[in-house]
N, C-alpha and C positions, 0 to 999 in steps of 0.2 A: 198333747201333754208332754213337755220338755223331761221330766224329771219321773220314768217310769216308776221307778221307787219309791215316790210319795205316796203314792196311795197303800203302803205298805206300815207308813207309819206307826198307824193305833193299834196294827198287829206286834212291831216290833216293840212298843212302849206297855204291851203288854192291856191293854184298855180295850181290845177286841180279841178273837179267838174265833181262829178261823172254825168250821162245824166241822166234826168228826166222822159224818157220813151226809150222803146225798154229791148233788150238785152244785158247784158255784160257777151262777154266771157272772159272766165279765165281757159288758156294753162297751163295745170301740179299743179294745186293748190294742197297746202297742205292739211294733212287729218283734220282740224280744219280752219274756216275761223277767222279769227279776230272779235270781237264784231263791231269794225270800217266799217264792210259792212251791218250791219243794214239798214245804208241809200241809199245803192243802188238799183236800180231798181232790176226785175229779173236778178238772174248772171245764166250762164249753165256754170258747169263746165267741162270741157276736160280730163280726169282722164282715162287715160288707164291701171294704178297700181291698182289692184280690193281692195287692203287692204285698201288704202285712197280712193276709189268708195265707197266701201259699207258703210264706216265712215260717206263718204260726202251727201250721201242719207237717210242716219239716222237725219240726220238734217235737212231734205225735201228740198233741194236743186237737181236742174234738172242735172243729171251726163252721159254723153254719154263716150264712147271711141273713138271716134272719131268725130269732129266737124263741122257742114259743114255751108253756111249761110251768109247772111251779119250782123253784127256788129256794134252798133255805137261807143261802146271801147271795145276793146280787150286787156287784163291784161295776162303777163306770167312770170312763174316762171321758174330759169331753173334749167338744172339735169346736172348731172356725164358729159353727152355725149356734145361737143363742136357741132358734126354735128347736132344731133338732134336738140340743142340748136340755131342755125342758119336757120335750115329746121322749126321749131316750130316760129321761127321770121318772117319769110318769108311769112308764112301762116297767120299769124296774120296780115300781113301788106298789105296781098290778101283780107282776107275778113272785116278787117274794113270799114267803111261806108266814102263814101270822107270826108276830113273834120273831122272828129274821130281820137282820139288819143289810140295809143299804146303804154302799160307799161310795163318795163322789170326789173323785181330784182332777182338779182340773188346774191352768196357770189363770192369772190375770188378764193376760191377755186374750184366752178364751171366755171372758166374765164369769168367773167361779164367783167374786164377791158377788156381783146383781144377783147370778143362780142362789148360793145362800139366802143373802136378803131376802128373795122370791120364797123359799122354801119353808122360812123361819115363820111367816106369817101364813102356813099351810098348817107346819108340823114341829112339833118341839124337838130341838137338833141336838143328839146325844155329848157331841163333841166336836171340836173344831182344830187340826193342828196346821201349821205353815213350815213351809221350806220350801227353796226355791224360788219366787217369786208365784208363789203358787198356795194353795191351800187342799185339805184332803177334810172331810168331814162323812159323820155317821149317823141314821138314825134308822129307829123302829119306827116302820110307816103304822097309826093306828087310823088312818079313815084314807078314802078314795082319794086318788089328785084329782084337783080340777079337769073337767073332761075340755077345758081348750089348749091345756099345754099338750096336749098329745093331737087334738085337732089341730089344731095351729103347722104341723106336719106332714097332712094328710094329703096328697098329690091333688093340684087343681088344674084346672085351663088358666092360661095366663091370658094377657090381653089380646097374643096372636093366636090363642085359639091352639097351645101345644100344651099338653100336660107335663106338669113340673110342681116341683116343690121345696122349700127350703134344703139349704146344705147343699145342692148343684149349683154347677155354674150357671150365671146369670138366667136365674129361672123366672126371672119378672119380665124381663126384656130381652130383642135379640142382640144377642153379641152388637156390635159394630162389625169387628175385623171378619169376624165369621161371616157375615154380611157381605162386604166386601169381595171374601174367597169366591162368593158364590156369581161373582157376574162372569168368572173363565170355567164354568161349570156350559159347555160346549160339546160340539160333533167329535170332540178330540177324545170325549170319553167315550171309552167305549169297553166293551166285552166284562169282563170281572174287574171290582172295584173292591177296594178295601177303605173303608173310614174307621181311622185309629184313632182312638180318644175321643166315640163318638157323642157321649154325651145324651143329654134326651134326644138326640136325632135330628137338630134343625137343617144340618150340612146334610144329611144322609136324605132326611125327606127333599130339600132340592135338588139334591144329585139323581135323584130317580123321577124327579117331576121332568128336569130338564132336559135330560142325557135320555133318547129314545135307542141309543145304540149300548146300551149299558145292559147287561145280558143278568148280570148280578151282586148285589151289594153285601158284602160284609162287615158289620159293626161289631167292634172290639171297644170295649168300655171298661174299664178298672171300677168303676164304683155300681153296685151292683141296683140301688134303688134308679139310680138314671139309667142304666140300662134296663130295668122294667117299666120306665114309663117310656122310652124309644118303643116299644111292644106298641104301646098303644098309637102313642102318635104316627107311626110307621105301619101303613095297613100294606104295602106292595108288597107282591109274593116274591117280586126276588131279591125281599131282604132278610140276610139269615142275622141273629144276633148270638154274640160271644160275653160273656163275663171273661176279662182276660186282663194279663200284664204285658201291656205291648213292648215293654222294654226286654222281655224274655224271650219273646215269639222268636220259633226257627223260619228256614227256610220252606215255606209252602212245596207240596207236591206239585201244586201249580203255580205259579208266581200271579198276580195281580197286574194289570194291564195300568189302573192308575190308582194312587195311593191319594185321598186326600187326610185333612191335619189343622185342625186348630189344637196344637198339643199344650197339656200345662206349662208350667213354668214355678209353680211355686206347693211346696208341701209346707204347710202349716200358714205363717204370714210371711214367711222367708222366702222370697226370691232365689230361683233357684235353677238357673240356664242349664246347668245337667241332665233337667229332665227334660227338657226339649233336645236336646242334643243324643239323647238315648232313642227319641221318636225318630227322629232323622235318621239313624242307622238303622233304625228297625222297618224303616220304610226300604233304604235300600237292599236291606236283606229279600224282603217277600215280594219285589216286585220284578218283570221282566225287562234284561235287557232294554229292550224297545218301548218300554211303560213311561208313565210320568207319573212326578211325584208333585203335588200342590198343597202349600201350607201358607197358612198369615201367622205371625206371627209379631208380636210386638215390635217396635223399629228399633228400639234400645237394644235389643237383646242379641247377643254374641255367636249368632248362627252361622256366620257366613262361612270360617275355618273349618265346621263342620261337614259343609257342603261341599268344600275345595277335599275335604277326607275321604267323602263316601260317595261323590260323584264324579262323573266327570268332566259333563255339563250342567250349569247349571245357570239361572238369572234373577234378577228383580224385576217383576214384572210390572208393580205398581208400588205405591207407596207414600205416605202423607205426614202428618208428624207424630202420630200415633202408631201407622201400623205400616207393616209392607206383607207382599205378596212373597211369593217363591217359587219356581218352577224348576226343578231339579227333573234330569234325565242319564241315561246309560251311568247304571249302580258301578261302582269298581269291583271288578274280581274278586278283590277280596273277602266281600259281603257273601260270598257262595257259599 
């Protein structure tokens, strides 16, 4: 949601009224709330992105990963994913309080028009305003949602037999480049591993097939539903799992022997090489001296300054016209 403040509208235009007691939940909030919720009661936010969690908890606001409970409003903002966006609607319209209204703002480019159009032919939609290339709308839910907009979200086996579900990365299919990482998945790993940005687990579950000298695996994952299905897909005992912001993480008591990485690149549809370039340093913060670091990473993408920054060896190991490898080793000093 580009424009946090829209969904603020029908409050500020006087056409809603926020409740005078209880709880208001708020599905997928941004990492900032608007000054404009000053006046509401407690809000709990639903935040299963740990980098807008721990934002939104720094402002002493109540932040779960999951949300359970009745509501007398429930506010949602939506993402990338159409299904999530409809399964998160759903759920909001389950546990609001009868009689309680639910807000949706979302941009265009997340399909707020299709989600309306969808909704209108459920529920009769109290009001509709626009700004921003975006739209905010409100109604009183008077009957159940469809039970497939909320199934339609519900974690399955994909075709390779991993559990996954809308709103992760590539959860129908495996990666390519991630693919690719996994043929220098060798004797060379060894002792404690760390996989940053792990994802439902496909890099983590080969690194523990492959790597018999791999003593222990650590997965760090920012999005809290793909890290509980890595639970699943991941039955080896030496993998421990993190809900974490790798771009935060200090220096390990231990450092990591090797770090691998297929790390983002883009929040929201926007391209966005910062975020990859935050992994790369956060890799050579936690890992040892004598460790190696292995990432793929898109071929377009502006990594390499990064690696001349934060190491001090480093290579391309392979590469085609989509992806390349990367083997980064000895972190610089400065990472300590």
């Amino acid at each position: 949601m580009t424009d946090p403040a829209r969904i603020l509208l029908p409050f500020d235009d006087e056409l809603l009224s926020a409740p005078e007691t209880g709880e208001v939940l708020y599905i997928r909030p941004p990492a900032f709330l608007p000054q404009g919720f000053a006046g509401f009661p407690h809000i709990v936010c639903e935040q299963g992105f740990k980098p807008f969690s721990d934002r939104l908890t720094q402002d002493n606001l109540t932040v779960v990963p999951v949300a359970s409970g009745e509501f007398p409003m429930v506010l949602l903002a939506l993402t990338r994913s159409r299904a999530e966006n409809m399964a998160n609607f759903a759920r909001a319209c389950r546990m609001v309080s009868e009689g309680g209204y639910v807000v949706v703002s979302g941009d265009k480019t997340d399909g707020i028009d299709s989600m309306l159009k969808a909704v209108k032919k459920v529920y009769d939609v109290d009001g509709v305003l626009s700004k921003s290339h975006g739209k905010v709308f409100w109604l009183t839910p008077n009957a159940a949602p469809p039970e497939a907009w909320e199934a339609a979200v519900e974690p399955k086996q994909n075709a390779f037999g991993y559990l996954t579900a809308p709103g992760m990365f590539s959860p129908e299919k495996i990666d390519v480049g991630s693919e690719m990482l996994t043929a220098y998945f060798d004797k060379s790993i060894k002792g404690a591993v760390a996989d940053i940005g792990s994802g439902w687990g496909y890099l983590a579950k080969n690194v523990l097939e492959k790597c018999e000298r791999l003593t222990s695996l650590d997965l760090f994952e920012a999005e809290y539903a793909a890290l509980e299905a890595s639970k699943i897909n991941i039955t080896d005992e030496r993998a421990a799992f993190h809900w974490a912001d790798v771009t935060t993480m200090d220096k390990p008591a231990e450092p990591y022997h090797t770090v691998i990485c297929n790390p983002p690149f883009h929040q929201g549809r926007t391209a966005d090489p910062a975020i990859g370039i935050s992994f790369i340093a956060a890799a050579a913060r936690i890992m040892k001296p004598s460790g190696q670091f292995l990432m793929v990473a898109n071929r377009q993408l502006p990594y390499e300054s990064a690696m001349e920054m934060h190491f001090k060896n480093w290579e391309i190991l392979e590469q085609d016209r989509a992806f390349k490898i990367i083997r980064a080793r000895r972190p610089l000093k400065r990472q300590a």
